[in-house]
Structures are given as structure tokens and as C-alpha cells.
C-alpha positions as CSV (number, residue, x, y, z in Angstrom):
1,X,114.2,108.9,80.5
2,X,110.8,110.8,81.2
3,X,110.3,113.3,83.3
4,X,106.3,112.6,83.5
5,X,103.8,113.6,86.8
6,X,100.6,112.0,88.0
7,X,97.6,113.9,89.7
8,X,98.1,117.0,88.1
9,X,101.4,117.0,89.0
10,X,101.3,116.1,92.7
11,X,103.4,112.7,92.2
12,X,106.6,113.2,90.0
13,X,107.4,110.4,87.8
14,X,110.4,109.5,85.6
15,X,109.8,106.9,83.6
16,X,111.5,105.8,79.7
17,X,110.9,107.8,77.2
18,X,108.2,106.6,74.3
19,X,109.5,103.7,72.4
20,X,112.1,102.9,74.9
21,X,110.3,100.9,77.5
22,X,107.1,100.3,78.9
23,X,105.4,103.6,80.7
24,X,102.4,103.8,83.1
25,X,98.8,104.0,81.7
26,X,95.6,104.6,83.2
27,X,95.1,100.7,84.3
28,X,97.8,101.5,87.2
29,X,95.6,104.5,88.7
30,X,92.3,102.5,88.5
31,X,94.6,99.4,90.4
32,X,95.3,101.5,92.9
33,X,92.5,103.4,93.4
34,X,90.8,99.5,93.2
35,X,93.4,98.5,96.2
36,X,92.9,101.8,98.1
37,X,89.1,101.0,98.9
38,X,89.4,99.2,102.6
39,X,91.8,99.3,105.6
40,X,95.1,101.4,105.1
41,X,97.5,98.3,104.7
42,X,100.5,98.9,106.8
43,X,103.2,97.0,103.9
44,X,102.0,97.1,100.0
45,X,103.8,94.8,97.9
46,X,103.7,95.7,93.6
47,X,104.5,93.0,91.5
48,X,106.5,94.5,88.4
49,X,106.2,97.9,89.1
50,X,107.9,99.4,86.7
51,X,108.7,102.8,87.2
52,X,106.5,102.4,90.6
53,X,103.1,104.3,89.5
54,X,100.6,102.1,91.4
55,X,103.1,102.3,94.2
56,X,103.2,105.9,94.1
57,X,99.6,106.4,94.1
58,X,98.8,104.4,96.8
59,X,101.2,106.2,98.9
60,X,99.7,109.8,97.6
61,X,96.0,108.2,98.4
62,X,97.7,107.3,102.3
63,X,96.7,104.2,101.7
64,X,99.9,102.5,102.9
65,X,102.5,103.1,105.6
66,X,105.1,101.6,103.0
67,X,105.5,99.7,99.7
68,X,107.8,97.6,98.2
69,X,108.4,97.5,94.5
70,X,109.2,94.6,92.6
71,X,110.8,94.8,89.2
72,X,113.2,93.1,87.1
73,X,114.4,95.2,84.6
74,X,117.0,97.7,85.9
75,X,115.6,100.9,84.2
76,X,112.5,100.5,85.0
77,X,113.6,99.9,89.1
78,X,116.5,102.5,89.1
79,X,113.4,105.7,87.8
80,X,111.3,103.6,90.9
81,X,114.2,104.4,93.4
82,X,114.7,107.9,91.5
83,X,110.7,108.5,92.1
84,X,110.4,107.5,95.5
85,X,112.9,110.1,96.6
86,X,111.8,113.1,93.9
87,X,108.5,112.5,95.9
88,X,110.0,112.2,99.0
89,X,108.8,109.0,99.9
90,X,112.3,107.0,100.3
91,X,111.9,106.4,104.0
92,X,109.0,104.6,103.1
93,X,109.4,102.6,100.1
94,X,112.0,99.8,98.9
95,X,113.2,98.6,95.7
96,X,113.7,95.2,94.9
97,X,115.6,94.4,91.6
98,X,114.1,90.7,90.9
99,X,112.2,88.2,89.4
100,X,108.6,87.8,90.4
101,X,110.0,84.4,91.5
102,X,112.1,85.2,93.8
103,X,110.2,87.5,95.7
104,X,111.0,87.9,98.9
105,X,108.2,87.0,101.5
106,X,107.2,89.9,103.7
107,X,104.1,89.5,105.2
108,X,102.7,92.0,103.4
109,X,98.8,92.8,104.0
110,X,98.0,94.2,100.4
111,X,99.6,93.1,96.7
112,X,99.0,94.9,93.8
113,X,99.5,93.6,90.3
114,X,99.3,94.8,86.6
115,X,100.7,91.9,84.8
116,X,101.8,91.1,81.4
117,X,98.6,91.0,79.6
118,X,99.4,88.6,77.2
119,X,100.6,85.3,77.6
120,X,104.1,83.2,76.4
121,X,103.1,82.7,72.4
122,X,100.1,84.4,72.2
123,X,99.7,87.7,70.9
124,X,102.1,90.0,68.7
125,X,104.7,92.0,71.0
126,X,106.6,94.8,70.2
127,X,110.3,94.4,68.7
128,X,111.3,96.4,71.2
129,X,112.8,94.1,74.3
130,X,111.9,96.1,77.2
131,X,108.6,96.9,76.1
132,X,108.4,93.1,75.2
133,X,109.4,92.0,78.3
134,X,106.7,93.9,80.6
135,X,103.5,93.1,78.3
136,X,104.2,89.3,78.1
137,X,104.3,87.1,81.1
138,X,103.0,84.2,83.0
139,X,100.2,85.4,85.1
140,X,100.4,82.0,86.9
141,X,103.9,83.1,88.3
142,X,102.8,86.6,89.6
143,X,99.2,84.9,91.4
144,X,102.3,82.4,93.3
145,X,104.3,85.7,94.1
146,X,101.3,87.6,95.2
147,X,100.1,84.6,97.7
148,X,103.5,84.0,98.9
149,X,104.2,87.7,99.9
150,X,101.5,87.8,102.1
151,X,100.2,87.3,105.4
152,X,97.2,85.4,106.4
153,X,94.6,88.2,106.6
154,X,95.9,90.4,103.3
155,X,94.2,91.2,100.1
156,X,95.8,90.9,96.8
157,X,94.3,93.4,94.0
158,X,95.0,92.3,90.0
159,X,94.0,94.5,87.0
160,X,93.4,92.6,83.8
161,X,92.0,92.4,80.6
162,X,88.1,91.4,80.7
163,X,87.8,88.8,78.0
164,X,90.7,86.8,80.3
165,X,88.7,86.9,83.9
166,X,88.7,82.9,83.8
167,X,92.5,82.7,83.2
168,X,92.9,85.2,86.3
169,X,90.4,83.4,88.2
170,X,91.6,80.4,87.7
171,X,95.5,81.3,88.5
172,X,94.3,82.9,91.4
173,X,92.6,79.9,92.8
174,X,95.1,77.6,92.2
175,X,97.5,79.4,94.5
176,X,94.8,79.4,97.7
177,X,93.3,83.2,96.8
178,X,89.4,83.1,97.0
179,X,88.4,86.4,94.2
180,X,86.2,88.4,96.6
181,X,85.7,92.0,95.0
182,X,85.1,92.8,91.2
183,X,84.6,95.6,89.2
184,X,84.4,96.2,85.5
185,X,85.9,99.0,83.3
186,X,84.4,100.0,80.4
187,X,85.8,102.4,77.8
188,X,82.1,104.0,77.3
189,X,78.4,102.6,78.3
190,X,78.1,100.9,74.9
191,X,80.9,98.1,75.0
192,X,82.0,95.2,76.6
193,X,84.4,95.8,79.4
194,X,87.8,96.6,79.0
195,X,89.5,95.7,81.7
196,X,88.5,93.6,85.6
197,X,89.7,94.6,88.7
198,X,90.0,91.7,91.1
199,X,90.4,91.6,94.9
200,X,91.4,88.2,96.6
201,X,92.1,86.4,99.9
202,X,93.6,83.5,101.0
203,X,90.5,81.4,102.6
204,X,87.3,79.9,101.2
205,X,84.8,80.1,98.1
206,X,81.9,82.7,97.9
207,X,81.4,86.1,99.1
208,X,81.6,87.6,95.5
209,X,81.0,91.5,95.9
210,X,80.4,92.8,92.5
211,X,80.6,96.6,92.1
212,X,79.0,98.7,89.3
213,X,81.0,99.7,86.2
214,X,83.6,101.8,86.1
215,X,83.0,103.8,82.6
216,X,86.0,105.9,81.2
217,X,83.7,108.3,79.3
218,X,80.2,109.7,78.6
219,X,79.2,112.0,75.6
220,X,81.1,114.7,77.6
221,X,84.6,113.4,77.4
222,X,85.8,111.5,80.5
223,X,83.4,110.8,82.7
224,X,83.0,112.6,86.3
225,X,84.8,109.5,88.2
226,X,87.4,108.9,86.1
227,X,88.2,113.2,86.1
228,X,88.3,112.9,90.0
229,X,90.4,110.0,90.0
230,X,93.1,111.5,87.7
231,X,92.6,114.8,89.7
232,X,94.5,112.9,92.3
233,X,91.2,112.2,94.7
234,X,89.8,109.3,94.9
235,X,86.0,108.2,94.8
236,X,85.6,104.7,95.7
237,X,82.0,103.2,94.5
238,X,78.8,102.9,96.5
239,X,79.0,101.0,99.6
240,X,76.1,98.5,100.2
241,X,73.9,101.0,101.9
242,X,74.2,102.9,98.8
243,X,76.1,105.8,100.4
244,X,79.4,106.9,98.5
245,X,82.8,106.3,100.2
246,X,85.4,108.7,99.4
247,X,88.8,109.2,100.1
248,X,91.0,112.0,100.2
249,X,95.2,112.0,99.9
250,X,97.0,113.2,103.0
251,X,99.3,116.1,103.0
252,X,102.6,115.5,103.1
């Protein structure tokens, strides 16, 4: 195991070491910084946690009362419980040791979800069977967990790779979730995008709100947003009246 931080070190987070099983990247702090833009949700629910990073940021960011995390492999959801109390979050956080299918349903009012990325028989997957095991999966599966977690009002918040948008689109519409928020991330402001952040809810077609770009770095290094978000503050994008929305953890 890893003893790793986030933020500069404000969240603590054990997670396996290199080589040993899958470990957070940066696509967990842009899904939760994603998620954190809105109403503070009062139950989060994160579909294959892992070690718990989105989790753990959206508790830094106050931007839930509590979360659940969901995670199948017992490593992985023993370093979750492990983080929750190094961080001193255990009175408000769970761990539930299963199966994206058997999720239990809790009415949550946000999901957040960094899925497999690459499909059953597509792609070549590491020999290792942990890491295996988190990076392929049926997205269709985690879209049915999401809507069935959730109450009738709740958003559900998906990171995924770019060049699949219509696959998560389409999973997510077959379960009942309308996509109403998107924004791109781009590696630089040269290339196609990297990954999408998506934001559903359960109700009808249209209302699309597309955001601008998320770019990772500029000529500099990494760019200004992406250096405050690691920082451990978040800077949501432009509202609509073009003024900028930010949001600052809570002490705790």
C-alpha cells in the first residue's frame, strides 16, 4: 500500500502501490470538481471508488454532507475505509464492498462515476488482475447503478473518454438519465479532447449546457485552472452571465 495525499496534502490517501492495483489520476479531481458545481448534495454515491479519491474530494470541496463508496475489490475498499478515517471523515462516509449491481438504493441526490474506460474485448489490459479489473467494465451496468441509487431530483456526473461520448450517451439514456451539462478536457489547446464530463437527470430531452474547455496545459506548464484545482480550490467555469463561480473547501 501507498501512502499518497491530494491537494497539497490536505486529503491523505492510501492507495496500492505502482503495479499493484489501480491508483487515482487526475480524471477523479476534474469528476469531482465536475459534480461539485451546483447544490451541496446531502448523500453522494461513487460508483467504484477505489481507494475513494472523488469521494474524498467532494467531501474536502463541502460539497456533500456524506458519501458512500462503492467498490468491489477488497483492497481497494479496505484503503477507502482506512482514508475516510485518516481524514477524519468516518462519521460521514460508508463503505460498501459490492458489485455495481447490487447497489444498494439510497436515494441519493448526486452519483459520481469514473468507469472502466474500456469495454469487455476491446482494448489491451494490463496482466495484472486488479488493475485489469478497474479499467475494463460494462459502462451499461454502472449508468443502471447510477439511476437506481437515486432520487427523483438528483444528478448523476460521469467522466469518460471523448472519442466514446455516444456510448455514454447512449447508456445513459437507456436507463431514463437526460445528459444536461458537458464539458470537454483537453490535454493542450491543439488536440482533440481527452476526456467528457457528463451531468444527467432523470426526466426529458434537451436542455444541453455546454461549458468551455477544460485545457490541462498552456506553453507554461499546467494551465492556471487546472494549478488551482490541484491546489485543493476549486474554480468552477463561467456561469451564463459570464461571471466566474468559485468555490472554496470548508475547514474542518
Amino acid at each position: 500500500m501507498s501512502e499518497d495525499a491530494l491537494f497539497g496534502g490536505r486529503v491523505r490517501l492510501a492507495q496500492p502501490a505502482r503495479g499493484k492495483g489501480y491508483r487515482a489520476n487526475v480524471d477523479a479531481l476534474l469528476l469531482a470538481a465536475f459534480a461539485a458545481e451546483g447544490h451541496r448534495a446531502r448523500v453522494t454515491v461513487d460508483l467504484g471508488a477505489g481507494s475513494g479519491a472523488v469521494g474524498l474530494s467532494l467531501l474536502h470541496f463541502d460539497a456533500t454532507e456524506r458519501v458512500v463508496l462503492v467498490e468491489i475489490d477488497p483492497v481497494a475498499s479496505d484503503a477507502a475505509r482506512r482514508n475516510l478515517e485518516a481524514n477524519g471523515w468516518e462519521g460521514r462516509g460508508t463503505v460498501v464492498s459490492c458489485d455495481a449491481r447490487h447497489v444498494p438504493t439510497t436515494g441519493a441526490d448526486l452519483v459520481v462515476c469514473n468507469p472502466p474506460y474500456v469495454a469487455p474485448g476491446r482494448g489491451r489490459l494490463p496482466s495484472g488482475p486488479e488493475i485489469a479489473r478497474a479499467r475494463s467494465g460494462e459502462l451499461s451496468l454502472f449508468a443502471r447503478a447510477a439511476r437506481g441509487a437515486i432520487g427523483r431530483r438528483a444528478r448523476v456526473c460521469f467522466v469518460y473518454p471523448a472519442r466514446e461520448l455516444t456510448s455514454l450517451w447512449n447508456a445513459l439514456r437507456e436507463t431514463g438519465l437526460e445528459p444536461k451539462r458537458l464539458r470537454a478536457v483537453h490535454a493542450n489547446g491543439r488536440v482533440a479532447a481527452r476526456v467528457i464530463l457528463v451531468e444527467a437527470r432523470p426526466g426529458k430531452s434537451g436542455g444541453l449546457a455546454i461549458e468551455p474547455p477544460l485545457v490541462e496545459r498552456d506553453p507554461g506548464g499546467y494551465s492556471a485552472e487546472l494549478r488551482t484545482l490541484l491546489s485543493g480550490t476549486l474554480r468552477t467555469p463561467p456561469r451564463a452571465d459570464g461571471r466566474e463561480r468559485s468555490h472554496k473547501p470548508r475547514a474542518r
